[in-house]
N, C-alpha and C positions, 0 to 999 in steps of 0.2 A: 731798580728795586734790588733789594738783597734776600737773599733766603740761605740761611746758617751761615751768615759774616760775609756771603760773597756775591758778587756781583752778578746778576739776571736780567738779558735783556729783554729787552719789551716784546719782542716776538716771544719768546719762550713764555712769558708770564702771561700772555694771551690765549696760548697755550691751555698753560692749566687752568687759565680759567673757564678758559670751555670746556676741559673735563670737568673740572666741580662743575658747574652746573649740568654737565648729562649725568655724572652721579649720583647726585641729587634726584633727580630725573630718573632715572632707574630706579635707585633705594626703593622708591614708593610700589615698587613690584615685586622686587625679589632683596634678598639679604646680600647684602654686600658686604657691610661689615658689623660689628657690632653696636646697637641703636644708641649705646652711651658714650658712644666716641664721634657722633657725627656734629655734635654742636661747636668745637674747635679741630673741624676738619681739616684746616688748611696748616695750623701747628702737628698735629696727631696723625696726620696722612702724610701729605705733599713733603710738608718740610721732612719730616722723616723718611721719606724714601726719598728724598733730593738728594741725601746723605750720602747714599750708595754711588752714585754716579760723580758726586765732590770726590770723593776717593778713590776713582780711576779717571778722570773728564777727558776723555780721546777717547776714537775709533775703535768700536771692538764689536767681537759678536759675542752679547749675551745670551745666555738660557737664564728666563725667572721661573723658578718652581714654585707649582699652586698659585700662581696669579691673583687667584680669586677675584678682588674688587679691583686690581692694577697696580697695586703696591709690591713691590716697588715699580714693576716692570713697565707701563705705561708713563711713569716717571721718566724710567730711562728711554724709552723711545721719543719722548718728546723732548728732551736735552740733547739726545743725537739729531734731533731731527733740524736743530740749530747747526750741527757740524755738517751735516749733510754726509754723512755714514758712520757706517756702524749698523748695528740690527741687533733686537730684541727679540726672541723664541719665545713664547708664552706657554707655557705647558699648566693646562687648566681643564680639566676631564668634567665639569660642573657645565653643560651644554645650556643652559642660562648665564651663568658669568661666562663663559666660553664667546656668546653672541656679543654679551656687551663689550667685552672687549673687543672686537672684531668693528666695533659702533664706536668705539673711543678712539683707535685705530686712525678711522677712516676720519671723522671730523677734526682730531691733531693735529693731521700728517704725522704723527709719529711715527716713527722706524721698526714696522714688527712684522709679526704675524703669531696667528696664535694657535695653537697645535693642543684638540679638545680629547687629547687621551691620558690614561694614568703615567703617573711618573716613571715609573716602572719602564712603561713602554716608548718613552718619548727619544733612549740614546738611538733607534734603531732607526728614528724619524731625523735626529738633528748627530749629526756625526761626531762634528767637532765645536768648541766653541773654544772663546776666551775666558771668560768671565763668565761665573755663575752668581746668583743671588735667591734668596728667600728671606721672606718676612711672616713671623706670627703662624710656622708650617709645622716643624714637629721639633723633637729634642734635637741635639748635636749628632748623637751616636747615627740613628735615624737618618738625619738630614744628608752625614758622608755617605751613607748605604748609597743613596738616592744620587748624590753626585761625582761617585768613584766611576763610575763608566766613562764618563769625559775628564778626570781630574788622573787616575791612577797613570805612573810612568808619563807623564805632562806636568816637569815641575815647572811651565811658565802659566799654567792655568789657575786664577783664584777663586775663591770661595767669597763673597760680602755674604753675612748670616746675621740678621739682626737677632738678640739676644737680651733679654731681661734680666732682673736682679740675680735669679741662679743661676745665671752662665756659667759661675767656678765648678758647680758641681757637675753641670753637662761636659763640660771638657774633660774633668777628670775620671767621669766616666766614656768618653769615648777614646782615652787614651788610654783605655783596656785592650782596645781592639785595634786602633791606627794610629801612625807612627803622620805628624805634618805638623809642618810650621805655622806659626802662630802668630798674629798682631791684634789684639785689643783696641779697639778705636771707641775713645768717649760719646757719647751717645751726643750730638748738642742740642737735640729735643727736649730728650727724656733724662734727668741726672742719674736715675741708678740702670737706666742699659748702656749697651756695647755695640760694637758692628764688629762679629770676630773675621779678621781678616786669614785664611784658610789656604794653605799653597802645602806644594810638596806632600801631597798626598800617598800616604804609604799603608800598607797592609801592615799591622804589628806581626814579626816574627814568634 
């Protein structure tokens, strides 16, 4: 099978397909995501946070901020969980989403663990990482707030940040405040989003 032009083996797609269906599975209890996006879940979710892990596809240690329903982060655990390493930080303070992930987790095998406290608090839990990601969490300026404790003076660490039609103007406002390098990645879900790819994080002087 393919998902965004590239090739997915049958393990892996077994995979998600046992998360959709615990998804699903959950939804009927608590909110996960929003109720008008679950009829083409598998374009609108999966393949859109498959995106993030196309973009780096090797060993690394993630932190995914706000988790919520597992996008991307649950994604990535189960794509690593093909490489057999690597690891996913779940940082998700919502002790409802917090369980289900922890329940997606275990019936994947994916590569994680999920850590149920605010953002805020989570560099003091997870030291260091590689690679950071969020999906659908706050604006850009916001989002570096929240990832400069593991990104600042670490120009080999990035940022994947999915981003919608006004991403030009979140950047140009967080480049009021922080000085970092920048890659644009076409969305191949969605035609008018991005995945800003986020390195060399710096405090504007």
């Amino acid at each position: 099978m393919e998902l965004n032009g590239k090739r997915v083996s049958r393990e892996t797609v077994e995979r998600l397909e046992r998360f959709e269906a615990l998804f699903h599975k959950w939804a009927k209890a608590i909110n996960l995501v929003a109720p008008s996006t679950k009829a083409d879940f598998w374009q609108r979710h999966i393949a859109d946070s498959a995106q993030i892990f196309q973009l780096h596809p090797r060993p690394a240690i993630w932190v995914d901020l706000g988790s919520g329903g597992g996008f991307p982060g649950i994604i990535t655990a189960i794509f690593l969980a093909e490489l057999g390493d690597g690891w996913v930080h779940l940082v998700e303070s919502n002790q409802k989403k917090a369980s289900f992930l922890r329940t997606a987790l275990l019936e994947t095998g994916g590569r994680g663990s999920v850590h149920p406290v605010r953002i805020e608090d989570a560099p003091r839990l997870i030291e260091r990482c590689d690679v950071l990601s969020a999906r659908a969490l706050a604006e850009l300026p916001l989002l570096l707030d929240y990832t400069a404790p593991w990104m600042l003076d670490r120009a080999e660490v990035k940022a994947f940040l999915h981003k919608g039609r006004d991403y030009a103007a979140e950047v140009e406002k967080a480049r009021g405040r922080w000085v970092f390098d920048l890659v644009q990645h076409s969305s191949a879900v969605e035609s008018d989003s991005v995945i800003l790819e986020v390195s060399r994080l710096q405090h504007k002087v």
